[in-house]
PDB file of N, CA, C and O in Angstrom:
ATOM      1  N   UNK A   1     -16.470 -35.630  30.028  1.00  0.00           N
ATOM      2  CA  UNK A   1     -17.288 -35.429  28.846  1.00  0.00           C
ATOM      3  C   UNK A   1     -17.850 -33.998  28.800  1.00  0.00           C
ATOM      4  O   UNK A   1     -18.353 -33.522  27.783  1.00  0.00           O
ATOM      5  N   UNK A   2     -17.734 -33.346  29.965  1.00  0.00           N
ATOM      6  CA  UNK A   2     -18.697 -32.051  29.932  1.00  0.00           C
ATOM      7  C   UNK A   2     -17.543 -31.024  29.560  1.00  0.00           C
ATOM      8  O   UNK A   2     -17.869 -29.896  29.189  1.00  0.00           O
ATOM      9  N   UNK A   3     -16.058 -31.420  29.658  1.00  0.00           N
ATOM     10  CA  UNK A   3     -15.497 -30.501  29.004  1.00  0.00           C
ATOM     11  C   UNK A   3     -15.151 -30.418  27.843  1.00  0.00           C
ATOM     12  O   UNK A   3     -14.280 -29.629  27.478  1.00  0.00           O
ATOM     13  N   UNK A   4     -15.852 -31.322  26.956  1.00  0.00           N
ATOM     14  CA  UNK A   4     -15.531 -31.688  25.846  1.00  0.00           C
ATOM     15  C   UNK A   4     -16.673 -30.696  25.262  1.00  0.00           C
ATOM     16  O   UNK A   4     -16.537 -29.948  24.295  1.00  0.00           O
ATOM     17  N   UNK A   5     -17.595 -30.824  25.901  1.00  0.00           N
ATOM     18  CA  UNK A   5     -18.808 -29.557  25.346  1.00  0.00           C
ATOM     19  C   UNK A   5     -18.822 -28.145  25.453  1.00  0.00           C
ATOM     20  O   UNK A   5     -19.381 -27.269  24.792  1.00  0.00           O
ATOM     21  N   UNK A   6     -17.929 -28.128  26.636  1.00  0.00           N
ATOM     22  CA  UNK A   6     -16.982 -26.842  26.839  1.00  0.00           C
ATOM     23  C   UNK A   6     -16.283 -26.424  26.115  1.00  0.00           C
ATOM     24  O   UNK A   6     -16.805 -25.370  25.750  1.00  0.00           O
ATOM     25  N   UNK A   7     -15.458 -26.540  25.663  1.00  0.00           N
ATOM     26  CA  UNK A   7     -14.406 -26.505  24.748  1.00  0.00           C
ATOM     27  C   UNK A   7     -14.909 -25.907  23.254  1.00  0.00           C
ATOM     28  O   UNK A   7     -14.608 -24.910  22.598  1.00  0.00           O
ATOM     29  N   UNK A   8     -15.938 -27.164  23.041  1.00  0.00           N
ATOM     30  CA  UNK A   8     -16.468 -27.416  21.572  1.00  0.00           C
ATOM     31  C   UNK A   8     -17.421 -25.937  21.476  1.00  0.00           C
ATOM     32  O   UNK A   8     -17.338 -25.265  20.448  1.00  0.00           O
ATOM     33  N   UNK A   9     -18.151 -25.576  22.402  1.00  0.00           N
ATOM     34  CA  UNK A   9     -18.891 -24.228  22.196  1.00  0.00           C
ATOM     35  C   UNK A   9     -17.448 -22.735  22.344  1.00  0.00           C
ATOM     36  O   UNK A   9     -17.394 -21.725  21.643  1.00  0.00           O
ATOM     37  N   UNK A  10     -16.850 -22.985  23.051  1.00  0.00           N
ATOM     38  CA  UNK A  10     -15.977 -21.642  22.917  1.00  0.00           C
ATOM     39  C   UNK A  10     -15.287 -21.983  21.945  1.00  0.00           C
ATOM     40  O   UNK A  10     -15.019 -20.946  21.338  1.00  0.00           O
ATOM     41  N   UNK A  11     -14.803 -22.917  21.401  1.00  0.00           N
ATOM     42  CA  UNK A  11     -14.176 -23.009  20.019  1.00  0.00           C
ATOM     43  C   UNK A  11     -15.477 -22.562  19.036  1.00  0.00           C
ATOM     44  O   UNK A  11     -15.353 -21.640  18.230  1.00  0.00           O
ATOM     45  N   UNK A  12     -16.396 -23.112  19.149  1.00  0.00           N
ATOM     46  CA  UNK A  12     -17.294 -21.999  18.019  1.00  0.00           C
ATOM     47  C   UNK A  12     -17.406 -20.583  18.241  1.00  0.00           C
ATOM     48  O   UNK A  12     -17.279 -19.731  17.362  1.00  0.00           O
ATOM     49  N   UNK A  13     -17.687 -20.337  19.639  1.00  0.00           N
ATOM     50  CA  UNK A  13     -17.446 -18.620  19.877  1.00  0.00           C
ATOM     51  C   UNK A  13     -16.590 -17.738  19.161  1.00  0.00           C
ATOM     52  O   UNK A  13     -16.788 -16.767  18.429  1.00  0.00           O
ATOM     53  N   UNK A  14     -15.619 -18.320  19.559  1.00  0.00           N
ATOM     54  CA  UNK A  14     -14.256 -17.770  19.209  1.00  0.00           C
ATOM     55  C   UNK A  14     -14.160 -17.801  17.210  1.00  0.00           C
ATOM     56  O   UNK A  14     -13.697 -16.857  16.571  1.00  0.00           O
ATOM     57  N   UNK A  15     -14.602 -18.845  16.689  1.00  0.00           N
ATOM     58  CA  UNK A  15     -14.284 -18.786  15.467  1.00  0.00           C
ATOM     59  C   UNK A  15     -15.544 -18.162  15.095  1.00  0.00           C
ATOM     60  O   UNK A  15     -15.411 -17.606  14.005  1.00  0.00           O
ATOM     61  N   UNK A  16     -16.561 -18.053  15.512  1.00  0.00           N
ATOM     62  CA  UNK A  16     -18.123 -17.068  14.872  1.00  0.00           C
ATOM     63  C   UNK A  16     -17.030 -15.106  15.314  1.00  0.00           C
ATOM     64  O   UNK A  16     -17.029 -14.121  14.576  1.00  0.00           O
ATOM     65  N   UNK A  17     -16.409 -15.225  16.493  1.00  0.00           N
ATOM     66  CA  UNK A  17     -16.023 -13.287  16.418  1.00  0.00           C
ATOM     67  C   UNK A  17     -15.012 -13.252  15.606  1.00  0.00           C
ATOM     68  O   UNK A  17     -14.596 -12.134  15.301  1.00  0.00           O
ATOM     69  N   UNK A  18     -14.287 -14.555  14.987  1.00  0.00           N
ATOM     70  CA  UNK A  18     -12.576 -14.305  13.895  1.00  0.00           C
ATOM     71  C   UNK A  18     -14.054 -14.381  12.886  1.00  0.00           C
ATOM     72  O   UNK A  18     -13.779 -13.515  12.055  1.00  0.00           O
ATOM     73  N   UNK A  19     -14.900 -14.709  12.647  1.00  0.00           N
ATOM     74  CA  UNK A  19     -15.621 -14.749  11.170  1.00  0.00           C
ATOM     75  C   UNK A  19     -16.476 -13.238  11.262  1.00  0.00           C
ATOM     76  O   UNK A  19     -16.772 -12.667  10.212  1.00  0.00           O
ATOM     77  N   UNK A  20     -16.783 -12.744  12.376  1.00  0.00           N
ATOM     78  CA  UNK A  20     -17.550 -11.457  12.106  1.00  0.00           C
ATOM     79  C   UNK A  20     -16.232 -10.506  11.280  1.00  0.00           C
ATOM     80  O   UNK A  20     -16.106 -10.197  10.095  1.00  0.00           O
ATOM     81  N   UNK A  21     -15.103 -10.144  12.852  1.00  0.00           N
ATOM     82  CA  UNK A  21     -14.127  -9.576  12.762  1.00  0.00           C
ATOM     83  C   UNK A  21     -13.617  -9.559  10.942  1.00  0.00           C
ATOM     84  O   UNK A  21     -13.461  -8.504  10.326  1.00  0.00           O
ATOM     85  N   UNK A  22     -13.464 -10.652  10.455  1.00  0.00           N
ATOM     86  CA  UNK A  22     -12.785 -10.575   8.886  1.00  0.00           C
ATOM     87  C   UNK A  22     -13.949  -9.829   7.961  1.00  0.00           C
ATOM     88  O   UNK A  22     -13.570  -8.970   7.165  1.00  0.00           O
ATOM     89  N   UNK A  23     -15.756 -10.243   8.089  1.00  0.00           N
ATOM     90  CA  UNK A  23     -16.584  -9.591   7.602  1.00  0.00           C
ATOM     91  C   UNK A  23     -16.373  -8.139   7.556  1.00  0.00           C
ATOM     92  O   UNK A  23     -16.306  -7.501   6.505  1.00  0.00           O
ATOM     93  N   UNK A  24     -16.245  -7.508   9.044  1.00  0.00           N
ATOM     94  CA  UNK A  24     -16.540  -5.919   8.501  1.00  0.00           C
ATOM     95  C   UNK A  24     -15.175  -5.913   8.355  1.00  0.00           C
ATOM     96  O   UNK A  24     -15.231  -4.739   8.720  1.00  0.00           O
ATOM     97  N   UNK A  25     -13.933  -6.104   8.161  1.00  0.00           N
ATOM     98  CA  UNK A  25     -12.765  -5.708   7.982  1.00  0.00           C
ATOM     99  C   UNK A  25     -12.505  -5.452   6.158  1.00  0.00           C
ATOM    100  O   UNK A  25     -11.836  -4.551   5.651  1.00  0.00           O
ATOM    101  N   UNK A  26     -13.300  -6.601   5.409  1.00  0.00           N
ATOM    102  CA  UNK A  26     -13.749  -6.599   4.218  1.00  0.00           C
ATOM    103  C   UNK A  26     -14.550  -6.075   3.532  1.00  0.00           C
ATOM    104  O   UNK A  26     -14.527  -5.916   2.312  1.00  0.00           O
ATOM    105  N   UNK A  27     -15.740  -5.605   4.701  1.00  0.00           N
ATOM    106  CA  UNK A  27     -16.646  -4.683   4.405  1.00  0.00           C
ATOM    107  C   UNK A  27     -15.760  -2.910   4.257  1.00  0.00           C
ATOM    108  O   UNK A  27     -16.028  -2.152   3.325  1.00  0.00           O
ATOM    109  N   UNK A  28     -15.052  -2.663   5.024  1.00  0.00           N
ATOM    110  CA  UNK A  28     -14.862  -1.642   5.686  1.00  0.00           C
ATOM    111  C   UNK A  28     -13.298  -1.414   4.297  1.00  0.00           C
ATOM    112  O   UNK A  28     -12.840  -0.271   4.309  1.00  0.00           O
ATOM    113  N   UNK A  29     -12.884  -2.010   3.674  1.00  0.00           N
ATOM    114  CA  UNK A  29     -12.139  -1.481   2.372  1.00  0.00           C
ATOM    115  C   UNK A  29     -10.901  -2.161   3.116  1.00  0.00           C
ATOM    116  O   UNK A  29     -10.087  -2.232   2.195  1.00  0.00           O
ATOM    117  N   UNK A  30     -10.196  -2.777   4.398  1.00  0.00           N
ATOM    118  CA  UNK A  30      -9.183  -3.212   4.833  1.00  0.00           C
ATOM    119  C   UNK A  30      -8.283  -3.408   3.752  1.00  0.00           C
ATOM    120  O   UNK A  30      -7.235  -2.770   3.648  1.00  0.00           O
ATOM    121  N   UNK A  31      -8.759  -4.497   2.732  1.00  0.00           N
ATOM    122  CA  UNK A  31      -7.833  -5.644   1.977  1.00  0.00           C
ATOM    123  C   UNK A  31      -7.716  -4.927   0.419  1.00  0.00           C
ATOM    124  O   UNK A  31      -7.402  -5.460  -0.646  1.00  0.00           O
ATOM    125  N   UNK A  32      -7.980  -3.935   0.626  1.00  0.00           N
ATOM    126  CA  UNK A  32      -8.175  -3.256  -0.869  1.00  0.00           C
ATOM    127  C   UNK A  32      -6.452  -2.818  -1.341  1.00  0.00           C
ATOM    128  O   UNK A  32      -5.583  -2.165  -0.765  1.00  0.00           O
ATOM    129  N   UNK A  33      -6.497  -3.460  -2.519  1.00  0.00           N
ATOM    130  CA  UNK A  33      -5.065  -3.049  -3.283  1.00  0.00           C
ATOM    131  C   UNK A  33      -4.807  -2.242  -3.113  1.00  0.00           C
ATOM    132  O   UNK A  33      -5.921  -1.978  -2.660  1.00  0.00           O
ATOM    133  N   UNK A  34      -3.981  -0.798  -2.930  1.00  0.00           N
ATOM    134  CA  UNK A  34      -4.021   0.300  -3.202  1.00  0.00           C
ATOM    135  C   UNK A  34      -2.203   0.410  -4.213  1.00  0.00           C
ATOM    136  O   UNK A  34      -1.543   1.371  -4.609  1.00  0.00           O
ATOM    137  N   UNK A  35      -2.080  -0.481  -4.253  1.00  0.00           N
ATOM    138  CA  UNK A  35       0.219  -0.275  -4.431  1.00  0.00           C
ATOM    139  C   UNK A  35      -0.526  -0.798  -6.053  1.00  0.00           C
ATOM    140  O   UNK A  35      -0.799   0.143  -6.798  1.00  0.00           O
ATOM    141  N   UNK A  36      -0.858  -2.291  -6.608  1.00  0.00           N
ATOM    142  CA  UNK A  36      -0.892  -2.504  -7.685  1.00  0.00           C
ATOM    143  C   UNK A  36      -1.761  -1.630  -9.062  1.00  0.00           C
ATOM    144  O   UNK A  36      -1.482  -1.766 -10.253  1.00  0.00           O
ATOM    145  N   UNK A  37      -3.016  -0.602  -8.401  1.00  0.00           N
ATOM    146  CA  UNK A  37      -3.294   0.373  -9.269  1.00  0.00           C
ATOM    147  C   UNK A  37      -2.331   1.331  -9.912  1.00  0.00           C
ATOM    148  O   UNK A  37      -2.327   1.668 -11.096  1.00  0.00           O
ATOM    149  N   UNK A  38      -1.286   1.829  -8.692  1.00  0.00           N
ATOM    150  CA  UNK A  38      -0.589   3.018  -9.062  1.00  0.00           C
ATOM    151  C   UNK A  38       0.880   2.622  -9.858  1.00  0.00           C
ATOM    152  O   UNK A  38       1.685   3.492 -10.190  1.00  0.00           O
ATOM    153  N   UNK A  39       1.089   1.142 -10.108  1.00  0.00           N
ATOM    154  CA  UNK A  39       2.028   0.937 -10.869  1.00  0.00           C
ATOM    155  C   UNK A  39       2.012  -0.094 -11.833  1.00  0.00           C
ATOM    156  O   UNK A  39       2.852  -0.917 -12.197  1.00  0.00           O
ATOM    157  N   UNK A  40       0.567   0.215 -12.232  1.00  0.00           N
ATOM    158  CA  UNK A  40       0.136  -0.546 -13.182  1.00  0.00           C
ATOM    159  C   UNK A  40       0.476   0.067 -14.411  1.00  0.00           C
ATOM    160  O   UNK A  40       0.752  -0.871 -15.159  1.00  0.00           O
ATOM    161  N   UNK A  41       0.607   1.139 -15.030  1.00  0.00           N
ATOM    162  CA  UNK A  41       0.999   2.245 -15.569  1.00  0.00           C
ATOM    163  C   UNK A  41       2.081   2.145 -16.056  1.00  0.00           C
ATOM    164  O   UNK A  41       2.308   2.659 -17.151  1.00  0.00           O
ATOM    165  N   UNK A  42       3.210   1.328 -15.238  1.00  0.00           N
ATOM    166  CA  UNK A  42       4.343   1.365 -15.550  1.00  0.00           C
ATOM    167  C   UNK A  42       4.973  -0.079 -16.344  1.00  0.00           C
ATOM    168  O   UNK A  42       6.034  -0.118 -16.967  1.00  0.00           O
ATOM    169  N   UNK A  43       4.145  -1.074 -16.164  1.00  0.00           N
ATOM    170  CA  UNK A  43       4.259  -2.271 -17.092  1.00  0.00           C
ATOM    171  C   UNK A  43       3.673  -1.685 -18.297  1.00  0.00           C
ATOM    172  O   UNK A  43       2.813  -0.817 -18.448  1.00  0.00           O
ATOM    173  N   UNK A  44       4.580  -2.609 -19.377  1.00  0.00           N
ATOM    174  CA  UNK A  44       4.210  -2.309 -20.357  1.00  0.00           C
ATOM    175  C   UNK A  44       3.178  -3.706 -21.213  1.00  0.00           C
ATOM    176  O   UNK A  44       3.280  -4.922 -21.058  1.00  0.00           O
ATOM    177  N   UNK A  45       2.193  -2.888 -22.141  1.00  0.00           N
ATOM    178  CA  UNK A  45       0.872  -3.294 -22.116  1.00  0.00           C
ATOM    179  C   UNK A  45       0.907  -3.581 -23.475  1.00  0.00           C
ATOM    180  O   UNK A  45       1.173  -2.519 -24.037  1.00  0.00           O
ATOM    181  N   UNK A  46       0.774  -4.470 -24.294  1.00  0.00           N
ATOM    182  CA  UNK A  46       0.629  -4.727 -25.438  1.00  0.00           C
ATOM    183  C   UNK A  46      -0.506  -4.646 -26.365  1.00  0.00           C
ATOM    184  O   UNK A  46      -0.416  -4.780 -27.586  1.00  0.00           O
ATOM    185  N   UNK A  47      -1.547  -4.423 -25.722  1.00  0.00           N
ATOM    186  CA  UNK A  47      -3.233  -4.190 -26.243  1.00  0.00           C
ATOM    187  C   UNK A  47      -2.790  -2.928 -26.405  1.00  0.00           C
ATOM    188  O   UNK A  47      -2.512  -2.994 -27.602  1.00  0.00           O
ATOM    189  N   UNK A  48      -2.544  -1.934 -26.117  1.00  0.00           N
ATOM    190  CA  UNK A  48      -3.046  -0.815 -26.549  1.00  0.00           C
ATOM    191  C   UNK A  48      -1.933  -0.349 -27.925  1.00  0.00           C
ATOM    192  O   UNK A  48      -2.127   0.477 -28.817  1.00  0.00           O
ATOM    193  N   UNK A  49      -1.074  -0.988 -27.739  1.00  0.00           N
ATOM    194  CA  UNK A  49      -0.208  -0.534 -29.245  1.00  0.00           C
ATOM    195  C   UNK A  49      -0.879  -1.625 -30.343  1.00  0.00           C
ATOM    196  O   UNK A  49      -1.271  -0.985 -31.319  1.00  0.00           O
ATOM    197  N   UNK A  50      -1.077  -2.734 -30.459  1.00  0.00           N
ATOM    198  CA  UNK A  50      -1.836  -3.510 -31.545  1.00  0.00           C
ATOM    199  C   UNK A  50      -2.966  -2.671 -31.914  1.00  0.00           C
ATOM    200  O   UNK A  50      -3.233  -2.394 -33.083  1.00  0.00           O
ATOM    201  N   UNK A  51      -3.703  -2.222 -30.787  1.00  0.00           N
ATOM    202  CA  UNK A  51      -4.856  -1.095 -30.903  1.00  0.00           C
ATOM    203  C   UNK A  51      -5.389  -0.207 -32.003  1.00  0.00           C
ATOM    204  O   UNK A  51      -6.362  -0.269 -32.754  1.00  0.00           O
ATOM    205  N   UNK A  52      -4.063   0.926 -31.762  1.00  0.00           N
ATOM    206  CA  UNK A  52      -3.318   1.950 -31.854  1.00  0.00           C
ATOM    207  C   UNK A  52      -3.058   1.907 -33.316  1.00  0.00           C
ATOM    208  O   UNK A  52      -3.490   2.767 -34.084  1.00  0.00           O
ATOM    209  N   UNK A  53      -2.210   0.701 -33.754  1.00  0.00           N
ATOM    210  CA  UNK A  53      -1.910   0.395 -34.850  1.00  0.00           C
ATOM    211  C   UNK A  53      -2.876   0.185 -35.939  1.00  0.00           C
ATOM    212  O   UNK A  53      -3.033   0.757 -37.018  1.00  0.00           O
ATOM    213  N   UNK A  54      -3.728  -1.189 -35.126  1.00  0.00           N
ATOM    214  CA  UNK A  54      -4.916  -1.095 -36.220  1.00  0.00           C
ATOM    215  C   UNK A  54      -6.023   0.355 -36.507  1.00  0.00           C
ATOM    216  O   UNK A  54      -6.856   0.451 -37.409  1.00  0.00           O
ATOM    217  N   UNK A  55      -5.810   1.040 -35.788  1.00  0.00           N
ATOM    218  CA  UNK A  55      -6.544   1.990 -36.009  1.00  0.00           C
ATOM    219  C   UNK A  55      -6.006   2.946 -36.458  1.00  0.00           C
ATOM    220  O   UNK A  55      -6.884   3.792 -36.294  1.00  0.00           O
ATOM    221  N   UNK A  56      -4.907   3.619 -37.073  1.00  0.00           N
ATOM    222  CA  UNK A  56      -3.922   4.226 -37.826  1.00  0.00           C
ATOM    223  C   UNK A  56      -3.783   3.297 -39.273  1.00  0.00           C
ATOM    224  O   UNK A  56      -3.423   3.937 -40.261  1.00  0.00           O
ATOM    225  N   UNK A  57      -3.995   2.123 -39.417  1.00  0.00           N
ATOM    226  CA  UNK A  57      -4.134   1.169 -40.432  1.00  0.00           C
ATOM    227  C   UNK A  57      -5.755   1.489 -41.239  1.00  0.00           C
ATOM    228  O   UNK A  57      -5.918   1.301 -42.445  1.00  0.00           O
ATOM    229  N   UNK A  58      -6.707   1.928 -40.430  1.00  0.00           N
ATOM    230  CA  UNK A  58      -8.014   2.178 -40.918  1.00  0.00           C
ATOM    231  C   UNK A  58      -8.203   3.604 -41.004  1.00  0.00           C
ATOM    232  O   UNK A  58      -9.357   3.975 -41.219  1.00  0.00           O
ATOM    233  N   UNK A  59      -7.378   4.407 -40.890  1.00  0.00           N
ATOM    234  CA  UNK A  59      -7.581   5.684 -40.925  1.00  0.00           C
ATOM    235  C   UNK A  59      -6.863   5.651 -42.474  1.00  0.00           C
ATOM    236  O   UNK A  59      -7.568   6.045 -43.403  1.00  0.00           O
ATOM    237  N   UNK A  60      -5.653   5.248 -42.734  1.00  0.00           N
ATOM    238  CA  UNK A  60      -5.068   5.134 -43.734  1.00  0.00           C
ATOM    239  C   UNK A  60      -5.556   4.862 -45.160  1.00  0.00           C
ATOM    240  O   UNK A  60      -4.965   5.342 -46.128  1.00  0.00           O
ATOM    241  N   UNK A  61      -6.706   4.041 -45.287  1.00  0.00           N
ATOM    242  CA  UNK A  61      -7.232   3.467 -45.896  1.00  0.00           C
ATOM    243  C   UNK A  61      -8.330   3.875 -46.505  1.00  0.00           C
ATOM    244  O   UNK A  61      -8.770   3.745 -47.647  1.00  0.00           O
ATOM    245  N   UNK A  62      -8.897   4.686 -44.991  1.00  0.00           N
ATOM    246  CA  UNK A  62     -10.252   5.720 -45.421  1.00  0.00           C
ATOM    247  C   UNK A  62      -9.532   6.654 -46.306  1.00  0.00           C
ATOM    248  O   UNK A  62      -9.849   6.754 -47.491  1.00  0.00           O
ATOM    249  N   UNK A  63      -8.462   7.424 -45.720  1.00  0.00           N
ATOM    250  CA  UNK A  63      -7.969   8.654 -46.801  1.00  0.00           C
ATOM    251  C   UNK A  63      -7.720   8.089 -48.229  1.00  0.00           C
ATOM    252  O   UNK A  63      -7.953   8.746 -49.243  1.00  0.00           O
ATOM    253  N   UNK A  64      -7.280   6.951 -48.232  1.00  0.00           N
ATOM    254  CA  UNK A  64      -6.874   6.740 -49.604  1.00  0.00           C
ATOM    255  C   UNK A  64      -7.839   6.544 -50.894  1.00  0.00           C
ATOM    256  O   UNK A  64      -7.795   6.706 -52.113  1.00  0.00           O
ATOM    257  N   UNK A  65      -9.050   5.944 -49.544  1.00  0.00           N
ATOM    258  CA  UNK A  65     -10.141   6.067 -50.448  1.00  0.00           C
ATOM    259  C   UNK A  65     -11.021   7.556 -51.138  1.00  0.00           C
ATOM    260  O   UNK A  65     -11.959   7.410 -51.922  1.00  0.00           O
TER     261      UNK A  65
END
């Protein structure tokens, strides 16, 4: 029975330094995207031409007025 209490505390040890360890690793910028910013650019985006449009549609309209 006493190694059962053994066990049960270094199994918390062990999972309290994997729970610090992931903290500052997350703290510290580890997991940060850096690939999906720089080719985001290259999909093409449909908001900004509907945009684009309506606002060439209201420019149009002012002049005519």
């Amino acid at each position: 029975m006493n190694i059962m209490f053994l066990l049960l505390g270094v199994s918390l040890v062990v999972a309290l330094i994997f729970l610090v360890i992931f903290i500052v690793t997350v703290r510290s910028g580890q997991y940060d995207d850096m690939y999906t910013p720089s080719v985001r650019m290259l999909f093409e985006d449909g908001t900004s031409k509907t945009k684009s449009a309506t606002d060439n549609n209201k420019s149009k309209t002012k002049k005519n007025n």
